[in-house]
N, C-alpha and C positions, 0 to 999 in steps of 0.2 A: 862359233866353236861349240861343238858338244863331251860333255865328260859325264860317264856312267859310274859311278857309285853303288855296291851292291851291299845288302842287310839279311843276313838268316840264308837260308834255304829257298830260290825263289823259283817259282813255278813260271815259266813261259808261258805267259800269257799270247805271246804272237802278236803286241799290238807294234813294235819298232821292228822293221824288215832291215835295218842297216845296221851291221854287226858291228859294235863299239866294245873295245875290252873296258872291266872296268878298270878304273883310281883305286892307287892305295892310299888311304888316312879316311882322314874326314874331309866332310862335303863342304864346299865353301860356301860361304853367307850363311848358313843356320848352324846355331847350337844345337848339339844333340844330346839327348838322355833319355835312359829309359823308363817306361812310364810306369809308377810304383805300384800302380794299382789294377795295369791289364797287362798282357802280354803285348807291346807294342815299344813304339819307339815316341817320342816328338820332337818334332823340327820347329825351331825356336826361329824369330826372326824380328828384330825391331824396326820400328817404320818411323819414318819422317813424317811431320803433318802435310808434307807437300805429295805424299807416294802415292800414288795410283795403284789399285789391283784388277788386274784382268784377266779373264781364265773360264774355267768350270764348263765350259761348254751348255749344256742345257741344265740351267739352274733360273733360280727367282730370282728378282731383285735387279736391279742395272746393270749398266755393262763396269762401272766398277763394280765392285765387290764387296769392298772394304767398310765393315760395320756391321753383320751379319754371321752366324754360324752356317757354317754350309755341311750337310753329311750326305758323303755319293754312295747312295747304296738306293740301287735299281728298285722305283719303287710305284707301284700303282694307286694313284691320287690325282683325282681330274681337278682339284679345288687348289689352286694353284695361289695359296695366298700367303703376304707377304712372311709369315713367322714361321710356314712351311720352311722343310730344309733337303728333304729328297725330293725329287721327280723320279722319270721315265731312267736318265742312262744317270751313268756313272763317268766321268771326263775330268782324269784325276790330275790337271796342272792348272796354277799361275806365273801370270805375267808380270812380274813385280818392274815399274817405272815409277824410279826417283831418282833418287841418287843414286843407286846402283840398279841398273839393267838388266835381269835377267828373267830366263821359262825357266820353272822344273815341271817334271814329269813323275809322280810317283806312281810307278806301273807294279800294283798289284789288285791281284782278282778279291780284295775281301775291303770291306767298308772303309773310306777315307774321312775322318772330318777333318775338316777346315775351319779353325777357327781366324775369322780376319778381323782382327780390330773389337772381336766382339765381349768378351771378357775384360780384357785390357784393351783398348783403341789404340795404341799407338804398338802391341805386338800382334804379330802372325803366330799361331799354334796348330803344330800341321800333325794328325794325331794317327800312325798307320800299325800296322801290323808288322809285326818283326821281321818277317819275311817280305822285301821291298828292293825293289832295282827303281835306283831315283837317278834322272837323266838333270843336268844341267846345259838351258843352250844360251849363251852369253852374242852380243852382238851388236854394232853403234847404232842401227834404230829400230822401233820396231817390228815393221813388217819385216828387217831383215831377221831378226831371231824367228817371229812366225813361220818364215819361208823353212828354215834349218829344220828347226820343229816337224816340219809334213815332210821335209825331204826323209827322215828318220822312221817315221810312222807307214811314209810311203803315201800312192797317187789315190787321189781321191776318186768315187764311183762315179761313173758317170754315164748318166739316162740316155735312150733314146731320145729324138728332138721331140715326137708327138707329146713326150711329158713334160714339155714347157706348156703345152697348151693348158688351157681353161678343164676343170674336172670338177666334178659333180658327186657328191655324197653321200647319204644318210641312213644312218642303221633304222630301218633295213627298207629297201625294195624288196617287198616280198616276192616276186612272180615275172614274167616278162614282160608282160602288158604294163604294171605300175613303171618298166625300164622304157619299155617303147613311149609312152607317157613323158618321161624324163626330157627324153629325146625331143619328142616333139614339140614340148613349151620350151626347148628353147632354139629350135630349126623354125619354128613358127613364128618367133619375138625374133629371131635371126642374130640371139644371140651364140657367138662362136663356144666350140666344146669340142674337147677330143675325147675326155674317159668318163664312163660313170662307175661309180663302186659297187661292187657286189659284196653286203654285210652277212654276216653270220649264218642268216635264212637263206641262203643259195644252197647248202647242204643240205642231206640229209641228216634230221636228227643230230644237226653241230659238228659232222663226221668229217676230218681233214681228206678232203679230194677224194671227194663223196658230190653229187649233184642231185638236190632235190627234183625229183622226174615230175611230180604232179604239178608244180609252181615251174618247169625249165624241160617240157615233153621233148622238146629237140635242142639242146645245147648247142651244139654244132652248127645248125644253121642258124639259130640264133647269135652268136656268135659273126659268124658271116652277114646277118642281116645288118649286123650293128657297125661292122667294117665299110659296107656300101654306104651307112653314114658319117662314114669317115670319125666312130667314135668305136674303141675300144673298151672292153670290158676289164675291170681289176679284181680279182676276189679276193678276199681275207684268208690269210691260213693262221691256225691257232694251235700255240705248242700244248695243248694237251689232246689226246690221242683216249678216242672212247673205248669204255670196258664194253664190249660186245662182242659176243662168240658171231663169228662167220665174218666180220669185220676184217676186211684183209691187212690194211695197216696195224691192227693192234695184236692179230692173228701171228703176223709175221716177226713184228716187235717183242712177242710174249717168248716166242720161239728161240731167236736171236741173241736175247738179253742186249736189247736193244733201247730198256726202257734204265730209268733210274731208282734204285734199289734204296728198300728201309735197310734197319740196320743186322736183320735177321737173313738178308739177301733175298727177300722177297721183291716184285715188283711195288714200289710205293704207290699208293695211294690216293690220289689229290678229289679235287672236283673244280669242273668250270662251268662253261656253259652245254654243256653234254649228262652234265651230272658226276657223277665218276672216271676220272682218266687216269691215263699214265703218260707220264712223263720222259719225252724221249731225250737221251743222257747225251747231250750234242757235243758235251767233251771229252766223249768219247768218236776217233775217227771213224771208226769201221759204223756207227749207228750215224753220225753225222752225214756220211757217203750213203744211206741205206736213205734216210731222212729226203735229202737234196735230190735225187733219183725219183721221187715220189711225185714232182711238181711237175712230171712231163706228162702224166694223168691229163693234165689241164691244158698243158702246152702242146701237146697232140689234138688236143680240139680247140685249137687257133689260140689261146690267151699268149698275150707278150707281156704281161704284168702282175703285179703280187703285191700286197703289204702282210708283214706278217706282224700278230699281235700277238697278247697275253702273254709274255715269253716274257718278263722280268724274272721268273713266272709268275702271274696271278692265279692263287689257289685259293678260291670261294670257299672252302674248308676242305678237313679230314677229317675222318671217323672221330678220332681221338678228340679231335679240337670239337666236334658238333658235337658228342656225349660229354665232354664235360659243358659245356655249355648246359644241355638239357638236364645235367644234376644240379646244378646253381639253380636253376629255374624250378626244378624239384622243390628243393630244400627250403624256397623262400615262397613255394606257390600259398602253404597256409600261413604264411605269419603278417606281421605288421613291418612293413617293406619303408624303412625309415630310411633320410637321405644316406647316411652310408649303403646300404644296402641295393638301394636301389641305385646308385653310381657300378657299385661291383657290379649289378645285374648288367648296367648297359655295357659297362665295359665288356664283360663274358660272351655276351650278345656281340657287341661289332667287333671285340678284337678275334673273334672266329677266322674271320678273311686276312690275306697275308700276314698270318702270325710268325712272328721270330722261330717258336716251337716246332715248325712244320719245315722251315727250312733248316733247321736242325738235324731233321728226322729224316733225311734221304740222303744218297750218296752218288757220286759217279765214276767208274771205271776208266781213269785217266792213263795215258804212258808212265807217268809214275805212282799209279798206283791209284787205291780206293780212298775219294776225297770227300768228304761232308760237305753238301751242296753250302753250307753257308759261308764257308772258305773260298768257293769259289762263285759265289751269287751273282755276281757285276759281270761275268763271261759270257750268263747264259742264251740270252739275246743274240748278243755280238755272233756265238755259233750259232745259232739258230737261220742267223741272215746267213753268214758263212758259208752252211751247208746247201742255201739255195746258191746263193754266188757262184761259189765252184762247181755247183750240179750243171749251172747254165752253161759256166767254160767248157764243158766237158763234152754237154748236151748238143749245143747251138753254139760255138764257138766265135762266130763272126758274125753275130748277132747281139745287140744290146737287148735286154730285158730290163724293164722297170721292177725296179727292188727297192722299200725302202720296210721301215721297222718302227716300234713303240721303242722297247728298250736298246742300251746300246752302251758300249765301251769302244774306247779309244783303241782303233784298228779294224773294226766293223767298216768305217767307213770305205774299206776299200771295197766292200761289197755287196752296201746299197747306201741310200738316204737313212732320212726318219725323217717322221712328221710330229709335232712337239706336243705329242699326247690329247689326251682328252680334255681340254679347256674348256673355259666357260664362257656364258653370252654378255662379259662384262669388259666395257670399256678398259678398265685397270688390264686384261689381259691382250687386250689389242696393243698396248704398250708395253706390258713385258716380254710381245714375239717382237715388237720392232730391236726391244734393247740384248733378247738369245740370240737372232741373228748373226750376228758379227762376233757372239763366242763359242757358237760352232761352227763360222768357217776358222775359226783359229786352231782347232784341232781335227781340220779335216774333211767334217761334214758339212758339204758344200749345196746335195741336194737337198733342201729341206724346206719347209713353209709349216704354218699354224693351221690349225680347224675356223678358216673363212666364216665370221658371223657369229663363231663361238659353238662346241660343240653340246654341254648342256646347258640345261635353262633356257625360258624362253627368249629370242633375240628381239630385233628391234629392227626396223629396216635402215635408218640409217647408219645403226653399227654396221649391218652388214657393207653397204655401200662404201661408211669409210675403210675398212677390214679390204674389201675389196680394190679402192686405190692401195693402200700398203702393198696387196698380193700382188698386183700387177708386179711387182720388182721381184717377189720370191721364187728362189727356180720352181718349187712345189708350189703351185695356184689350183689350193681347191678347197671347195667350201662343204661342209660337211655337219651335220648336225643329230644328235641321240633321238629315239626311238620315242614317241610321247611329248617332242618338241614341237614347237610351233614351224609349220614346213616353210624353209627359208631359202628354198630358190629361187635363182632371180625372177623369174615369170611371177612370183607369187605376192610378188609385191606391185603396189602402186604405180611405182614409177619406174616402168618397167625398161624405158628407154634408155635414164640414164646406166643402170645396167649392164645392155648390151652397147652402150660407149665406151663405159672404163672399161670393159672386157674386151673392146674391140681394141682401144688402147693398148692394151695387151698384147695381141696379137702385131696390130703395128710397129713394137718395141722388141719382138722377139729375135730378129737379126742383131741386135744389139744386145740382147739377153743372154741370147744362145752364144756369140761367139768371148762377152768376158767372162760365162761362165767358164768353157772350152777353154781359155786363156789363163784364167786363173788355177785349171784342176790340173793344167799338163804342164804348168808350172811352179805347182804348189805356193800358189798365192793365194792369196781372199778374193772373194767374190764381194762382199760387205766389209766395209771396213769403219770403223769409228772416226770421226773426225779428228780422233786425237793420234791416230797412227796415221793420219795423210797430213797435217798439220801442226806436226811435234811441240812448232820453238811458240806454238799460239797458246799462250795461258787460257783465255775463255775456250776456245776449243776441245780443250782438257775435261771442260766443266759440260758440253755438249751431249748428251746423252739418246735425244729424241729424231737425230738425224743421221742420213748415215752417208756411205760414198759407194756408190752401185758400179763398180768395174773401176774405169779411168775417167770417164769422162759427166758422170751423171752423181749430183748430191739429192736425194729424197729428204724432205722435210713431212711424212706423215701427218695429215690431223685425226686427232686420236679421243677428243674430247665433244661431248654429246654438246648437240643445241648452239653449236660455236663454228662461223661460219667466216674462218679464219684463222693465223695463229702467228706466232713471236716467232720468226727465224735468224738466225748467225748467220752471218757469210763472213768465211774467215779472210776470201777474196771478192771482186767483182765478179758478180755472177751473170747468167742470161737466165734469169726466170724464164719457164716456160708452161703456161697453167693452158690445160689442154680440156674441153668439154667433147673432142671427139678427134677423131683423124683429123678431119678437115677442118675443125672448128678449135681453135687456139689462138691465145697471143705472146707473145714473145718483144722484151723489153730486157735491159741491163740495168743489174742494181747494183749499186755502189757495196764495196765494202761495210761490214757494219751490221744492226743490228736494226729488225726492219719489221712491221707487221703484216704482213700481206693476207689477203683478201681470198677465201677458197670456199666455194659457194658446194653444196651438198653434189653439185651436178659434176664438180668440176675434182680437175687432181693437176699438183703444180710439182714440178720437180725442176732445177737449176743444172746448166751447162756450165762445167768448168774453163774458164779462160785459154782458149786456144785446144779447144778439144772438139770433138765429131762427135755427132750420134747416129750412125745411119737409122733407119727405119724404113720398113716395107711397109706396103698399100692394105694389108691387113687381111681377112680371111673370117671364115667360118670353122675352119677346123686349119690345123699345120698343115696338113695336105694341102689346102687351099693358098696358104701365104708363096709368094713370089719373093723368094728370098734373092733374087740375083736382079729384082726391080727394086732400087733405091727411092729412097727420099733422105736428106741426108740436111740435119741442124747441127747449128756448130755457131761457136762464138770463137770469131779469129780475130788474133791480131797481126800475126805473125803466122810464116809459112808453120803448115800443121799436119801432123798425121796419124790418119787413125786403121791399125793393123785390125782388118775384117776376118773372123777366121770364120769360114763354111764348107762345111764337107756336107753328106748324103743321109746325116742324120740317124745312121739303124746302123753301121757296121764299127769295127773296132779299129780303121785303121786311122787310127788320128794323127800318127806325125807326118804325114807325104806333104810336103812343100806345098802344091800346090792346092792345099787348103787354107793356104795365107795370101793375104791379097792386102793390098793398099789404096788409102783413098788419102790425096792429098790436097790440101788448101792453100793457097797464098793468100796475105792479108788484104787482096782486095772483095777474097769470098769465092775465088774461080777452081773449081775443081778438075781434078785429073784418079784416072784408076788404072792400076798397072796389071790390070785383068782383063781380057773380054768376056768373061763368064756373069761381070757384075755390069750392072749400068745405074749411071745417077740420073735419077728422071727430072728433078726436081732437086731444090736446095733451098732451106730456111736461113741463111748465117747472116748472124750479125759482127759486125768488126768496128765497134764504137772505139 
């Protein structure tokens, strides 16, 4: 059940597509008051020692929540650490399980904190802006409120299949040759790949869908050179828009009033990696439609893919903010620079970049009018992907295009991914993407994965390799690394084989990837799920945090800890371990319910078959073109007649619901298979039925 409660004046954010009127009174479960000291409201809420909190989508900290401040407001900070309290998006509901059951939703464009447990531990203090539409979804368990949840927000994005594949990163490939390079160490190691990224230097001069000619002399058949390797190119687009006369995009945007205005109505002002830009007002439609229109620049010369950045937005400074800076530094350059002084200086100094003052200082041309970008700061992202989304329905219609994002609100995801920011090359962070996972498919975002290896600082090769089993499971597998890092492709290391195993791994698992993603987005279910939403009445389950449920049929037990060649797993049921060092090289045994240490050697990666479940699996490939998705091999732990719903279609078009992209493969408890398709064949079958 969902009920809408609405606060103030509130701005249509766009992120719930299912028209709910709202409730009159007040909101049930939270006390409300207003707050004495800001224009805002708080939502009061007392907790039991036994309640659980889950929610926030891409935040720090575990997949409960509970013990922490949390504030969503869209923010740029690769240093992901624990007393942190922003990120990249803004994903403004919890899932409260205790004694009482329920999501809210507070759906507004301007800063949310959350306080859980963190002042007082046993209250919730939910701290918003006066203007606030708060959704309530009530439900008996809880993947059934998650489901209600996306049915409201609407279907989640979803990739072409080539973007399951294996993808390759690093700011920056300067030039074609460092790409053909790319390519080659890993067609040569015969490690599988389908994309590699094009960072910030594929422009000219930073220039959005602009192409560096001296570094990319033929785009286009470059382009095509890299398709006959069955590997796709991705570029980066960046929401700031360079000041330069002759400059068509900014030419036409200055024109338009197409960019986001100071408060004098001039063009504002920012700076990123171009130096001076502007900023285009994506909440505004007629510049959003102007914006989105832009990216067939690149899609006319063969690209099927995109990530867009800097768009929380990230602003390296403005005039205002660098002059005063420079008179701080004036004023103290001849004195005796004592620790106060010199704290101010540093602060003057770093707080230049994403200052509060600077999102103050612009405005946007909305349907209701001229908004102070800080009011509406948590959207801007979200339109930014937006305007490519709908550019592509419009563009390429029956076509999927890879689209995913840095920043992000709730409703974005209907049109693209995100990838969870610029992380680091620390263990601690290969653990906090295992435990975001399963709180952004709760609000949606289904496409997503982490920076593989870690993206600043220098990595380690076993991070990466463990980082690497974890990826295998994330729809987004790619590994990616900052400019001045230690270069962390696989070829580049040691061991180079085991490698192209778990990535071949990969590729083996993608019929199984691909279709509970597909199941889960046209369903609006999860894709990842906690163990404590597939094993409610299990107390220790509750307390599981480091493992997750991959579809229906598959539990991931990551190891996530350096020098440790092994780890402590739960199984809330009997399980079929399956610790795999290649396609063909694996073993497969049943463990008891309970709690168990198993054994997982740097080469290998184990993951558990649920009692009476299937996994098909293909013979595996060098790139998705290469995978034989309708040639089975098919593990399963039966006891009992079983069956596991295959869904396969053609991977690039939009039409997902025709019947017969569903197929079944079924088991009897003595292991013998049947499929109700001839489009699929079982070649081969691993099951055990202890």
């Amino acid at each position: 059940m969902v009920k809408k409660y609405s606060f103030g004046k509130i701005f249509n954010t766009e992120a719930v597509v299912k028209k709910i009127a709202p409730e009159k009174g007040k909101m049930p479960f939270f006390r409300q008051q207003n707050n004495d000291t800001k224009d805002g409201i708080l939502f009061i809420y007392g907790m039991e020692k036994e309640d659980k909190v889950y929610g926030l989508g891409e935040q720090v900290r575990g997949i409960n929540k509970r013990g922490h401040l949390y504030i969503n407001n869209c923010t740029d900070d690769p240093v992901h650490s624990e007393e942190k309290n922003s990120l990249y998006g803004a994903h403004n509901f919890i899932l409260v399980d205790g004694r009482e059951r329920f999501l809210v939703f507070f759906d507004t464009p301007e800063k949310v904190t959350f306080d859980i447990g963190y002042t007082d531990m046993d209250v919730i203090t939910i701290e918003t802006a006066i203007d606030v539409d708060c959704y309530i979804v009530t439900g008996n368990k809880l993947l059934d409120i998650v489901k209600e949840f996306r049915t409201i927000i609407g279907q989640s994005y979803i990739a072409p299949r080539w973007a399951f594949g294996y993808q390759q990163c690093r700011w920056s490939y300067m030039n074609e040759d460092e790409i053909r390079e790319v390519v080659k160490g890993h067609r040569e190691n015969n490690i599988p790949l389908d994309t590699v990224y094009m960072d910030i230097d594929y422009m000219e001069s930073y220039k959005d869908f602009t192409i560096n000619e001296k570094a990319f002399p033929k785009f286009e058949k470059f382009v095509e050179e890299m398709k006959k390797e069955h590997v796709r190119l991705i570029p980066i687009i960046d929401a700031g828009v360079k000041i330069e006369k002759g400059y068509d995009v900014y030419e036409e945007g200055v024109k338009n009033n197409y960019f986001c205005k100071d408060k004098d109505g001039k063009d504002f002002v920012g700076a990123v990696w171009p130096g001076k830009v502007h900023f285009p007002d994506f909440l505004n439609e007629e510049a959003r439609k102007w914006f989105g229109k832009k990216y067939k620049f690149l899609l006319d010369k063969g690209i099927e893919g995109f990530w867009n950045d800097m768009n929380e937005p990230a602003i390296f400074y403005s005039d205002k903010g660098l002059q005063e800076a420079f008179d701080y530094v004036d004023s103290v350059r001849d004195t005796n620079v004592d620790i106060n002084s010199f704290f101010t200086l540093k602060d003057k100094v770093l707080g230049i970049a994403n200052s509060p003052a600077d999102y103050k200082s612009f405005y946007h041309n909305t349907k209701e009018g001229k908004i102070c970008h800080d009011k509406l700061h948590n959207l801007y992202g979200y339109n930014m992907t937006r305007a490519a989304g709908e550019a592509f329905d419009e563009m390429v219609p029956d076509k999927r295009i890879l689209m995913f994002s840095r920043a992000s609100y709730i409703g974005m995801h209907r049109n693209g991914g995100i990838w969870q920011g610029d992380n680091m090359a620390w263990w601690s962070h290969l653990l906090m993407t295992i435990k975001m996972l399963p709180s952004l498919n709760m609000c949606g975002f289904l496409y997503t994965g982490s920076d593989m290896g870690g993206f600043g600082a220098n990595t380690t090769e076993d991070l990466v390799l463990r980082w690497t089993q974890f990826g295998v499971f994330t729809p987004l597998m790619r590994n990616h690394a900052a400019l001045g890092t230690r270069k962390q492709e696989p070829y580049q290391f040691k061991n180079v084989e085991d490698f192209k195993n778990i990535i071949g791994i990969r590729y083996g698992l993608l019929s199984y990837i691909y279709s509970e993603y597909m199941k889960a987005a046209l369903n609006n279910e999860m894709y990842a799920k906690p163990l404590a939403f597939v094993y409610e009445d299990d107390a220790h389950a509750k307390e599981v945090e480091d493992q997750l449920i991959i579809g229906d049929s598959i539990m991931i037990a990551p190891v996530y800890t350096q020098n440790t060649m092994g780890r402590y797993v739960y199984l809330p049921e009997e399980m079929m371990a399956v610790k795999m060092r290649s396609l063909t090289e694996y073993d497969c045994k049943v463990l008891p319910a309970g709690h168990h240490y198993v054994d997982v050697d740097l080469n290998e990666m184990i993951f558990f078959i649920r009692p009476n479940h299937l996994v098909p699996m293909t013979y595996g490939g060098e790139s998705t073109e290469e995978v034989d998705f309708a040639t089975l091999k098919v593990f399963g732990f039966v006891k009992k007649n079983t069956t596991y719903e295959l869904y396969l279609d053609d991977g690039v078009s939009k039409d997902y619901g025709k019947k017969e992209n569903y197929m079944e493969i079924k088991a009897d408890k003595k292991g013998n298979l049947t499929v109700n398709n001839d489009k699929i064949t079982v070649k081969e079958s691993v099951i055990l039925n202890k």
